[in-house]
C-alpha positions in Angstrom: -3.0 -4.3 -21.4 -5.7 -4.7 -18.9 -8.6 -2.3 -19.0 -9.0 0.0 -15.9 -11.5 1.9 -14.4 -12.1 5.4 -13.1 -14.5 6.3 -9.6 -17.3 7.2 -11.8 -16.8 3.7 -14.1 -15.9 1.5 -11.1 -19.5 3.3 -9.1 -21.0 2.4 -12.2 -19.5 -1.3 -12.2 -20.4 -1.7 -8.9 -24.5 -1.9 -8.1 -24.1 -1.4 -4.6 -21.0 1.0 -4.1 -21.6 4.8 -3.6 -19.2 7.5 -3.6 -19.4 7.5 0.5 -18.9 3.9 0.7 -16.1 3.9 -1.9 -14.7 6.6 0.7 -14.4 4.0 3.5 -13.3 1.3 1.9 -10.5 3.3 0.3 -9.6 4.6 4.1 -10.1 0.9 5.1 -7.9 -0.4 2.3 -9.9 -2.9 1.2 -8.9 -1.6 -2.6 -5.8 0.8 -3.1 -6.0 2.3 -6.3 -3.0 3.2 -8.8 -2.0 6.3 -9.5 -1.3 7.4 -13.2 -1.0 10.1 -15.3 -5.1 9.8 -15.9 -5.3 10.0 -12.2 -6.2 7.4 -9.6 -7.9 4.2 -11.7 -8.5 0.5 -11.0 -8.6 -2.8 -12.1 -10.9 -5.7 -12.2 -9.6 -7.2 -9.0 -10.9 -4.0 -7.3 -14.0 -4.8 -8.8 -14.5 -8.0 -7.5 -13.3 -7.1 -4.4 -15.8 -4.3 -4.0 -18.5 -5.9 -5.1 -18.1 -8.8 -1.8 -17.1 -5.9 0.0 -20.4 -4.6 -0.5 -22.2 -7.7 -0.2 -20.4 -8.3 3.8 -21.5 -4.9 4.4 -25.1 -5.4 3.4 -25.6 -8.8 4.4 -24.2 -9.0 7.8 -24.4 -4.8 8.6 -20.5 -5.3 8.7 -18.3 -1.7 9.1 -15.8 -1.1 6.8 -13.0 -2.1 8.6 -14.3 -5.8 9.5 -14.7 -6.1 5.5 -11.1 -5.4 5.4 -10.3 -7.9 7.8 -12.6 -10.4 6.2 -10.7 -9.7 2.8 -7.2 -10.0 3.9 -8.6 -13.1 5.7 -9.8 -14.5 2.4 -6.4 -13.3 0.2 -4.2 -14.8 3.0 -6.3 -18.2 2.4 -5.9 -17.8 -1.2 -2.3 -17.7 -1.1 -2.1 -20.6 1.4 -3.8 -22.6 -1.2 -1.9 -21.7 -4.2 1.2 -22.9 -1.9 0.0 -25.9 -1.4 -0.6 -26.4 -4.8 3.0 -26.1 -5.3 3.4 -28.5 -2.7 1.2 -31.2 -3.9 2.6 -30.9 -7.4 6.5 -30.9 -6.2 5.5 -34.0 -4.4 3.9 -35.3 -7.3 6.8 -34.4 -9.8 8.8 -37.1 -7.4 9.7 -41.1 -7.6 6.8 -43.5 -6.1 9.5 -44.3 -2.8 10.1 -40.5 -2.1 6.3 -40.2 -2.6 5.1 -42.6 -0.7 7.7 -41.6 2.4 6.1 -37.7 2.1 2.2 -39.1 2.3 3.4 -41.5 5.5 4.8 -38.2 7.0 2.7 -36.3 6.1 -0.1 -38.8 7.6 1.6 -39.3 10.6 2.0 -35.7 11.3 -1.2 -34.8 10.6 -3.5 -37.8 12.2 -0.7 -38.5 14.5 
């Protein structure tokens, strides 16, 4: 079972995130926490989250909703890459001719 974390933990965890910031990022949904029978907690993801959260808004003076955007930006490219993984390793699982015949296709449609 993972650990989670309450506001006060997770303000705690976070150097740089205050109860009003947590406040716009939560109406930004840049974190959504999970509601249980403790109340609303969350999870090391959020953590991680917040904490670049914090460091767009600091750094580049960025609102909370361009953070989100940012984010969702960044999660969409994480997921693109963890595709392509799949990709590269289904192409890899097959025989040298098949291979071969994906990277020429692949080439071609690329640098083509």
């Amino acid at each position: 079972m993972t650990r989670t974390l309450t506001e006060e933990e997770l303000i705690t965890a976070v150097a740089r995130l205050t109860s009003t910031r947590l406040t716009e990022y939560l109406a930004a949904e840049i974190v959504i926490p999970e509601q249980t029978d403790r109340g609303l907690v969350y999870h090391s993801i959020d953590v991680a989250r917040l904490e670049l959260a914090c460091e767009l808004h600091d750094q580049y003076e960025m609102e909370a909703d361009a953070v989100s955007m940012m984010i969702s930006l960044i999660d969409q490219m994480h997921g693109l890459r963890a595709e392509l993984r799949e990709v590269l390793n289904a192409v890899a699982a097959q025989p040298d001719p098949v291979r071969q015949q994906l990277i020429k296709v692949i080439g071609t449609a690329r640098f083509g």
